[in-house]
N, C-alpha and C positions, 0 to 999 in steps of 0.2 A: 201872488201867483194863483192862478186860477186853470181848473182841468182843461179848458180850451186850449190854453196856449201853450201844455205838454206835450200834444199833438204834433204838432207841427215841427221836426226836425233842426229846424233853422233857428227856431227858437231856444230849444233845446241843447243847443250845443251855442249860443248864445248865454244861457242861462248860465251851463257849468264856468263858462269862461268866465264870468263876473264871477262867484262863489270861489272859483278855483284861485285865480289870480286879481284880487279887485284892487291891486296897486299895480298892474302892468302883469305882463307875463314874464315867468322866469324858469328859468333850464330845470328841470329835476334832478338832474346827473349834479352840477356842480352850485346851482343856485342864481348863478351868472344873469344878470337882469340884459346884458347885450344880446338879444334875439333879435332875428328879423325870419320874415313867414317866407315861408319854401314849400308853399304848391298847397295842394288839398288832396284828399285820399281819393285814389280814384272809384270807391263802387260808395261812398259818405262823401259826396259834393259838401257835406258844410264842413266836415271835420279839417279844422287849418293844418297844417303840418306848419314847423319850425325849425331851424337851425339856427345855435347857439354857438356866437362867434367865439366865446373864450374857450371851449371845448370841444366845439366844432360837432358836439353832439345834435343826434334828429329824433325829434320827438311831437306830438301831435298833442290837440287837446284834451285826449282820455289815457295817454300814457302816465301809467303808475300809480291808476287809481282802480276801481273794482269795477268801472266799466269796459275798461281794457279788455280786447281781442275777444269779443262776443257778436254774433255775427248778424245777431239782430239789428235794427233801426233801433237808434239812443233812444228814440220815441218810447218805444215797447221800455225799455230796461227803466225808463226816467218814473214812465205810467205803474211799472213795476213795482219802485220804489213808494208812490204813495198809495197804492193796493195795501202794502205792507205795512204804511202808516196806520191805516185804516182797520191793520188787525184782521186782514181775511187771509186764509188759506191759502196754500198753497194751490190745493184744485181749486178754490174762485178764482185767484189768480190768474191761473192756466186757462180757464173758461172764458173771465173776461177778455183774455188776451189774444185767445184763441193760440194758445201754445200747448204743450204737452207737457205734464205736470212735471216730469222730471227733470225737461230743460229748466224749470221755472227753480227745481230744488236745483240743480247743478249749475246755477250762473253763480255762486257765489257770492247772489243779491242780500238771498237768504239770512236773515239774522241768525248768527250760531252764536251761543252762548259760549263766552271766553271761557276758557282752561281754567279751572280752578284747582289751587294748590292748598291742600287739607294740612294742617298742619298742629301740634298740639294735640290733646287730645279729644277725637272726635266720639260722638256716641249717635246711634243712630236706632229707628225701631226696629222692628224685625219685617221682613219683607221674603214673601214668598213668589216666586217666578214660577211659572206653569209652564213650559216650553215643550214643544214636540206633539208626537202623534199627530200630525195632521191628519184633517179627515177624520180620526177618531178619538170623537169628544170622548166615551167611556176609558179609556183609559188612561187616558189625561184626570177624569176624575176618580179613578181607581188608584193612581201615583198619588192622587194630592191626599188620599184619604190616608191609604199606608204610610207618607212620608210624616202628610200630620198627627197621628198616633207616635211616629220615631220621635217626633219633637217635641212632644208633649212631657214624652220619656227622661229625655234630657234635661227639661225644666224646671220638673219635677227634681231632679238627682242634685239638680245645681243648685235648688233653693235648701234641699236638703242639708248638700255641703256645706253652704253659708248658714244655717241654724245652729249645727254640728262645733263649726268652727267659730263660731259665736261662743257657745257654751264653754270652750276647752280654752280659748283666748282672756277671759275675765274670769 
């Protein structure tokens, strides 16, 4: 596969249909390999539509995947996807594409990293978050000074405890 022939829509919905289905096409509703094609989408001339004689379901060749009801040209979302191969940004992305950055995050092309489920017992370092005061950096750094003296406080008192409780334990 080569960038040229990403381009080119017909191609491209071409392409997914091999990948998608490379033993025939089949229904997503019920799996049913009995399809016959029923028209083409009228504003994506190549996108095939189908109807699935055993369910009588209609479905096209982006239904129930993640390029589904995006109202771009497959082109842009296909070119999308190997920007993102390639590790650039979301604003390169938007630049090359000539899209606006937040469609680029809100198609749902986007790699989001899977939900993880923490489980057992986790330990982690200590991490301080700075939030707020826009516009004014000084007391943003006046909170992080006062807080980190509070914390130093507590570090101190915990390491204490655990010497303390050392001693009285053996």
């Amino acid at each position: 596969m080569n960038l040229a022939s990403l381009i080119d829509d017909k191609k491209c919905y071409e392409m997914i249909r091999q990948h998608r289905w490379p033993d025939g096409v089949q229904c997503p509703r019920c799996s049913g390999r009995s399809v016959s094609r029923d028209g083409h989408d009228e504003t994506q001339c190549h996108r095939q539509r189908y109807r699935c004689k055993d369910c009588g379901g209609r479905f096209d060749d982006l239904t129930g995947t993640i390029l589904a009801g995006h109202h771009q040209p497959l082109s842009v979302w296909v070119l999308c996807l190997y920007f993102m191969g390639l590790n650039l940004s979301n604003l390169q992305i938007a630049r090359e594409l000539d899209l606006n950055e937040d469609d680029v995050q809100s198609t749902g092309l986007v790699a989001k990293t899977p939900a993880v489920m923490l489980e057992g017992e986790v330990e982690i370092d200590e991490v301080y978050v700075v939030a707020g005061h826009k516009g004014n950096p000084a007391a943003t750094q006046k909170k992080a000074a006062r807080d980190g003296a509070g914390a130093s406080k507590v570090r101190r008192a915990a390491a204490l405890w655990k010497r303390k409780s050392r001693l009285f334990s053996g």
